[in-house]
C-alpha positions in Angstrom: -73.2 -132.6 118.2 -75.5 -131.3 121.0 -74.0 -127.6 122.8 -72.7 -128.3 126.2 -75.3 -126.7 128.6 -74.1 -123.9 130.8 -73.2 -125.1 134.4 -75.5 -122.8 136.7 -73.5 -119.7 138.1 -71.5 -119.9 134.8 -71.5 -115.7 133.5 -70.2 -114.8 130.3 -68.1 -112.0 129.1 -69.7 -111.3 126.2 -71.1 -108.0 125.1 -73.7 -107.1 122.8 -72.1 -105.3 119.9 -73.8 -102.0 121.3 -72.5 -102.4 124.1 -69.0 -102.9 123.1 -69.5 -99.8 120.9 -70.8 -97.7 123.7 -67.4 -98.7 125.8 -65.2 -98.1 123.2 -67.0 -94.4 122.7 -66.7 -94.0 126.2 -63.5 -95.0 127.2 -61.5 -92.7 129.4 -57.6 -93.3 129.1 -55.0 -90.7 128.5 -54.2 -91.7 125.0 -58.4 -91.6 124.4 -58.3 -87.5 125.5 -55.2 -87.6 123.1 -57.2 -88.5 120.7 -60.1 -86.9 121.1 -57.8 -83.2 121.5 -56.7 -84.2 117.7 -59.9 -85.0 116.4 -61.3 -81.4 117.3 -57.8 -80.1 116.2 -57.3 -81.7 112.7 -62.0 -81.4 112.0 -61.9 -77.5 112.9 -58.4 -76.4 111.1 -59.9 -78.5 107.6 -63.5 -77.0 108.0 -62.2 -73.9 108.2 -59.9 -74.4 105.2 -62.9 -75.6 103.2 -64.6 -73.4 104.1 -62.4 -70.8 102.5 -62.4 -72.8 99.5 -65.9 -72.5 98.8 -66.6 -69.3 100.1 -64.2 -68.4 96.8 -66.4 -70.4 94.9 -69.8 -68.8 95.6 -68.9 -65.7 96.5 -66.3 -64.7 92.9 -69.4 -64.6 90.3 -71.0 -61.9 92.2 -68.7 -60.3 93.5 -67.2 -59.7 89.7 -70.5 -59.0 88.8 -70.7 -56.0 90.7 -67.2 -54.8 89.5 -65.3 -56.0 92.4 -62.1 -58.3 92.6 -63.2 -62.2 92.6 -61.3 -62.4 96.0 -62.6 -60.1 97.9 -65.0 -61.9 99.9 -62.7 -65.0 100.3 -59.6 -63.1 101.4 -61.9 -61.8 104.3 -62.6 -65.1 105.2 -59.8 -66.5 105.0 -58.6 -63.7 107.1 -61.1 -64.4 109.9 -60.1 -68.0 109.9 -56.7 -67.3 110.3 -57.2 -65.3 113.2 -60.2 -67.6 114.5 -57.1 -70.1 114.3 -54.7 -68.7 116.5 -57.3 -67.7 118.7 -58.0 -71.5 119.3 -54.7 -72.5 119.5 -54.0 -69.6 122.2 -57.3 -70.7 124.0 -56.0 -74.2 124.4 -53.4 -73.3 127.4 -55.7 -71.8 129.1 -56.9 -74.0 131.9 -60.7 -74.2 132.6 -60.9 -72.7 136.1 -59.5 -69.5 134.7 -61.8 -69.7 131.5 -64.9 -70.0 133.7 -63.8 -66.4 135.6 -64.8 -64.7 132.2 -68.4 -66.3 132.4 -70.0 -63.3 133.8 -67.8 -60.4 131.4 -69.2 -62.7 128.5 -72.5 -62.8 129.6 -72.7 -59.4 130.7 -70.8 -57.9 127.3 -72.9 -59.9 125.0 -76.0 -58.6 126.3 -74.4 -54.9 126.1 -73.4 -55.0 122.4 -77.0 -57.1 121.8 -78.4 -53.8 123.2 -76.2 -51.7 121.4 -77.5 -52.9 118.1 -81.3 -52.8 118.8 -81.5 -49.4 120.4 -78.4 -47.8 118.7 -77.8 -46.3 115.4 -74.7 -48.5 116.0 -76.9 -51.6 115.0 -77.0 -52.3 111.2 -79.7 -54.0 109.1 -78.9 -56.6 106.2 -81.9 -58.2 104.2 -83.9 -57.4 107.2 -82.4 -58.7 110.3 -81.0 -55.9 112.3 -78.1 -57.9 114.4 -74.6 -56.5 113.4 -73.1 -53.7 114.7 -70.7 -51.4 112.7 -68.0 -49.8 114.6 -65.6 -47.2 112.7 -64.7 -49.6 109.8 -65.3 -53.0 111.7 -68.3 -54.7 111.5 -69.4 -57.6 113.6 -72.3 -60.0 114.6 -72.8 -60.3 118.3 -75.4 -62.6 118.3 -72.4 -65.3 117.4 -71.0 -64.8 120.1 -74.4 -64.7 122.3 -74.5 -68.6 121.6 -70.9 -69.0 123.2 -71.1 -66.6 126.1 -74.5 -68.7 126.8 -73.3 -71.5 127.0 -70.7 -70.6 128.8 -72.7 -68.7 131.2 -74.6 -71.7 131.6 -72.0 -74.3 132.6 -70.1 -72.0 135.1 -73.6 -71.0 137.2 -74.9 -74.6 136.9 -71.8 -75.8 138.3 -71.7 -73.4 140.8 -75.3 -73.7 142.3 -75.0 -77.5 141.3 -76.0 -78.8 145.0 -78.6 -76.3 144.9 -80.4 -77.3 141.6 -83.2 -79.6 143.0 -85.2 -76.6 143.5 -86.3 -75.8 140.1 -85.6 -71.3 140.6 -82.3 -72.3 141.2 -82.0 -73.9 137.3 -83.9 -71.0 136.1 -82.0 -68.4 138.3 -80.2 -66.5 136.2 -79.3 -69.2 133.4 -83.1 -68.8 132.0 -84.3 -64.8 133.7 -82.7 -62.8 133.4 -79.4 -63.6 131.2 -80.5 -66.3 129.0 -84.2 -64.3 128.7 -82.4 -61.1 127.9 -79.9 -62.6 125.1 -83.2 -64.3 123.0 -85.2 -61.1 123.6 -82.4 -58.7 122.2 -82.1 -60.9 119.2 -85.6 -61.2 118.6 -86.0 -57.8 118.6 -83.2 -57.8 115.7 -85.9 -60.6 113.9 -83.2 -62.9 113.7 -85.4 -66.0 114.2 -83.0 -68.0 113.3 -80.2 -67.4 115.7 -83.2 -67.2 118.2 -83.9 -71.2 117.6 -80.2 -72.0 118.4 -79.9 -69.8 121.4 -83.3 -71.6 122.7 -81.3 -75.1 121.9 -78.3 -74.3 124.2 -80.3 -73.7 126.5 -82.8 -76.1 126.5 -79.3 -78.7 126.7 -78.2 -76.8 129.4 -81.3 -77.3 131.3 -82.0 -81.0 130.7 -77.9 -81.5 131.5 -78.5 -79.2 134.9 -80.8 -82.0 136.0 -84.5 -80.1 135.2 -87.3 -82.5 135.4 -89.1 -83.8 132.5 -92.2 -81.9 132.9 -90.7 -78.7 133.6 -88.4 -79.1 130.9 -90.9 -80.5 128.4 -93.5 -76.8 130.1 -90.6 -74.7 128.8 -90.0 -75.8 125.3 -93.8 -75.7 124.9 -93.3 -72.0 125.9 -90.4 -71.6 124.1 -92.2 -72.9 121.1 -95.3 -70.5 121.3 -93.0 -67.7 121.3 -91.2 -68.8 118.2 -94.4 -69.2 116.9 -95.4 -65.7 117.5 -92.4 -64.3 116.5 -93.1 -65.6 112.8 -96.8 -65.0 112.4 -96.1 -61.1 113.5 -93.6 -61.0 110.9 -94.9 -60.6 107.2 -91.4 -62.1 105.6 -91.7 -65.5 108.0 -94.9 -66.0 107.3 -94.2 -65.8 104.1 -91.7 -68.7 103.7 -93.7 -71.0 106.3 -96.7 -70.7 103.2 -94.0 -71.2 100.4 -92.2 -74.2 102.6 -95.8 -75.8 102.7 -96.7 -75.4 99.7 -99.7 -72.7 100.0 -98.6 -69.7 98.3 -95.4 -68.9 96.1 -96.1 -64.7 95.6 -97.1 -63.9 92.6 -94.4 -64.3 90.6 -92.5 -67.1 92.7 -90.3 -65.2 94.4 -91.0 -66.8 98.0 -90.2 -70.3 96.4 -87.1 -69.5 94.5 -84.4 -69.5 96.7 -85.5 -73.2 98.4 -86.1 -74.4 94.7 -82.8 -73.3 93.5 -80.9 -74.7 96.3 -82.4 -78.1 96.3 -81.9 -77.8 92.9 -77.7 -77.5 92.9 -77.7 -80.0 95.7 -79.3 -82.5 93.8 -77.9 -81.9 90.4 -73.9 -82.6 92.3 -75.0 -86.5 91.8 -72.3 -88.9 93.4 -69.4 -87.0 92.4 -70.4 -83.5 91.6 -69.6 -81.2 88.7 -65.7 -80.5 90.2 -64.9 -77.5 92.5 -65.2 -74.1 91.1 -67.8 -75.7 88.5 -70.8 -74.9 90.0 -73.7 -73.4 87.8 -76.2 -72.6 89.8 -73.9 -70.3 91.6 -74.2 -67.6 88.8 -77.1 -65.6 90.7 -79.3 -68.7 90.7 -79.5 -69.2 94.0 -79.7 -66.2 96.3 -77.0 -65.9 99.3 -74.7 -68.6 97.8 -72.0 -67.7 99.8 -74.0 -67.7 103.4 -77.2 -69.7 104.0 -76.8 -71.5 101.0 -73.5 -72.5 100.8 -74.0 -76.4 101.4 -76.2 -76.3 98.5 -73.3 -75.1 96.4 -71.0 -77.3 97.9 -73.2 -80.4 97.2 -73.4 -79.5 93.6 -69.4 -79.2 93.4 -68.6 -82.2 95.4 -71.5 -84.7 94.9 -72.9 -86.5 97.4 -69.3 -88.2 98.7 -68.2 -84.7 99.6 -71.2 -83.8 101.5 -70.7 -87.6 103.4 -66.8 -86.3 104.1 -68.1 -82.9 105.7 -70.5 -84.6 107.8 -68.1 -87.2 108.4 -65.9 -84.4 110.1 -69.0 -82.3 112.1 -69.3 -86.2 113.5 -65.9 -86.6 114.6 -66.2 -83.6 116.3 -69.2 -83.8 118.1 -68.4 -87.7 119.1 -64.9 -85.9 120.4 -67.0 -83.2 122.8 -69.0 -86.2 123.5 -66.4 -88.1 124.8 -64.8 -85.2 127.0 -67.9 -84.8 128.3 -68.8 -88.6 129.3 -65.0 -88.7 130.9 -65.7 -85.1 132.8 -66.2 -85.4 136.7 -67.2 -81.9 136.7 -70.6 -80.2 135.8 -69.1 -77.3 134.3 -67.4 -79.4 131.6 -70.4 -81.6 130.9 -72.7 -78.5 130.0 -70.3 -76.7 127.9 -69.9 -79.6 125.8 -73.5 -80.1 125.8 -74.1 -77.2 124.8 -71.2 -76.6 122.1 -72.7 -80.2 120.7 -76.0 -78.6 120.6 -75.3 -75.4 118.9 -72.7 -76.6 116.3 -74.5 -79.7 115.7 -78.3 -78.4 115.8 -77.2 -75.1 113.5 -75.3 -78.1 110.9 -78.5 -79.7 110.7 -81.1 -77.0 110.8 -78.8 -75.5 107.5 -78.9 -78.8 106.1 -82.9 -79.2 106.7 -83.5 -75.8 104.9 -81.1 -76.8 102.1 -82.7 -80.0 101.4 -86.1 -78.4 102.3 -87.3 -80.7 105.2 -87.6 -76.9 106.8 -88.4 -73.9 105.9 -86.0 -71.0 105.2 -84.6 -69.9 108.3 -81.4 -68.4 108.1 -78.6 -69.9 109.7 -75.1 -70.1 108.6 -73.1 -74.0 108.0 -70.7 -73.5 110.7 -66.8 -73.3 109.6 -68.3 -73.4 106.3 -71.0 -70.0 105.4 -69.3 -66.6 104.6 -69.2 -64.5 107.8 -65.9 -63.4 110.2 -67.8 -63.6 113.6 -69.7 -66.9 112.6 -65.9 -67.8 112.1 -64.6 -66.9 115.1 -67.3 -67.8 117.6 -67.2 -71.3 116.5 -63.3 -71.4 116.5 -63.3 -69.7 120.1 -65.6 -72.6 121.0 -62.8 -75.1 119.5 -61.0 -73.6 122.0 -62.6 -74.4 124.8 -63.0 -78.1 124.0 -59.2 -78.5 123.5 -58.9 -76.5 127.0 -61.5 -78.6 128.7 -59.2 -81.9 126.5 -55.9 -81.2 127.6 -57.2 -80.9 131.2 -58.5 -83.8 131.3 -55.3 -85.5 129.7 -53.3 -83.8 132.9 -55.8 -84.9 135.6 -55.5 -89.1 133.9 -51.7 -88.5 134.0 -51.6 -87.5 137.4 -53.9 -90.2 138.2 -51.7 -92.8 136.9 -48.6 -91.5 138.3 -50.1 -91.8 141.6 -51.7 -95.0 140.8 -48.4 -96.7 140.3 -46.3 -96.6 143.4 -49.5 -98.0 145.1 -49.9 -100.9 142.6 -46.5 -101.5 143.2 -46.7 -101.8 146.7 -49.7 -104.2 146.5 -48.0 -106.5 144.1 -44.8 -106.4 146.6 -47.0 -107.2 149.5 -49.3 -110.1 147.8 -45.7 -111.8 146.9 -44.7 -111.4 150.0 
């Protein structure tokens, strides 16, 4: 039976399934921010959990190995996730316009310990970057909580000179020179490349979210780029694992190859299902830093490939979550920060996962929630906190809205019957 043709005017309500898909991502109800508040709740508190778990697993051989308890290393962690915790759950109640007075102190006191470790005897070296800082008997890393004082920075002074960001020194004015400059600089001179690449991400996102034209944009990552370049090839270690990630030159016994070998090797030996947890082999001293950079490579081998899927499953959720508070935002300030927390937890995820699986070289990044480290752990937790901040405000403004929406719609119904 022929279709009946379509009488002309005649529209049709149907979506493409991408479109559907892009509406259901985006929509903006309270239950929606609800939703989204949970997601990043539930995703962080199990990462960090796991990430206990297998801290213990990768971290016990050695530790026992050099005559210490097997739990050292994870009771520290599991300490600083504790803490990171209640620090996110405190951070939630407090409402963005007071979060972004602190913009400044953060900026401004990251750049003070920064300098504190690269012209201080206060500043401590570990396998050759110099970026943590040991005070009495507490030692942290400041350059974790560079990324989240960035990107905080960032959103508050974008916002703030937002009607003024047409003219490009405004966008560069003093996101880019001198506090953004300043951070990268302090932890380059630490020769903590890696942290350098993420710190260049954030901001990078903050600038294309600001509004910064293509060509501009697309001028300062070529810059951006040459410097990262420079800062390897003047560095005998760096240029060292670009050869051995390409394939030219191993050392003479190997050495430069081993740790990407090993790793690639205990993430692809965890098949579908891995070995179990606790079972790992390769943990036994095969592959160097099992407990930090190398941790996912661990965890594949324990868990397979199913429980690498469910770990990336949850970095998702969370990064479609800060998506979605950001798409519902009506503020600049909330759009960056999310932005930029996407782009620093997401980016540092994948640039881990890219060394791992050796798609890049060895840079030297922690797995967020995941790697060994107490100020890895609470940087990313304090930036938890600000999503769920940035959430629940955004759950008060759409009940406000529809409180105020329904005496009027109630009146209009009246008045149409009448």
């Amino acid at each position: 039976m022929a279709r009946r043709p379509k009488p002309k005017g005649e529209t049709t309500n149907r979506r493409s399934w991408p479109g559907r898909l892009i509406d259901i991502i985006e929509a903006g109800s309270a239950r929606t921010v609800a939703l989204d508040y949970t997601l990043i709740l539930v995703c962080s508190i199990l990462l960090a959990c796991f990430g206990v778990l297998m801290v213990q697993s990768s971290a016990s051989v050695e530790a026992i190995a050099k005559g210490q308890d097997g739990f050292t290393v994870a009771l520290s962690q599991a300490i600083f996730a504790g803490v990171g915790i209640v620090l996110m759950l405190i951070m939630q109640f407090i409402s963005p316009q007071t979060l972004k007075k602190c913009a400044w102190a953060a900026a401004l006191l990251a750049i003070i310990l920064l300098f504190l470790v690269a012209f201080t005897p206060l500043g401590y070296e570990v396998l050759g970057n110099k970026n943590w800082i040991t005070i009495g008997s507490v030692r942290l890393q400041p350059s974790e909580f560079a990324k989240l004082s960035l990107a905080v920075f960032a959103a508050f002074m974008f916002e703030k000179k937002q009607n003024l960001l047409g003219d490009v020194k405004h966008l560069l004015v003093p996101v880019l020179a001198p506090v953004g400059g300043a951070i990268v600089l302090l932890v380059l001179l630490g020769h903590d490349v890696g942290t350098v690449l993420i710190l260049v991400m954030v901001l990078a996102t903050a600038l294309f979210l600001a509004g910064m034209r293509f060509k501009w944009l697309l001028l300062s990552v070529a810059v951006g780029f040459i410097g990262f370049a420079g800062a390897v090839l003047m560095s005998g270690n760096r240029r060292t694992r670009i050869k051995a990630w390409l394939g030219i030159d191993c050392g003479l016994n190997g050495d430069a190859c081993l740790q990407s070998s090993m790793g690639l090797h205990a993430f692809a030996s965890g098949g579908w299902f891995g070995v179990g947890p606790g079972q790992s082999r390769m943990k036994w001293s095969y592959v160097p830093e099992a407990q930090n950079d190398f941790i996912f490579s661990i965890l594949g081998e324990e868990f397979g490939f199913l429980g690498v899927l469910a770990v990336l499953v949850l970095f998702a959720l969370i990064a479609l979550a800060m998506y979605r508070i950001a798409m519902r935002a009506t503020d600049l300030y909330t759009r960056v920060l999310m932005g930029c927390l996407i782009s620093w937890i997401i980016g540092q995820t994948f640039v881990n996962l890219g060394t791992v699986s050796g798609l890049l070289p060895v840079i030297g990044v922690p797995l967020p929630f995941i790697s060994s480290g107490g100020s890895a752990m609470l940087a990313v937790m304090m930036a938890m906190g600000f999503a769920l901040s940035s959430a629940r405000d955004q759950k008060r403004e759409l009940l406000a809205q529809a409180v105020t929406a329904g005496p009027a719609q109630t009146n209009k119904q009246g008045t149409d019957e009448a």
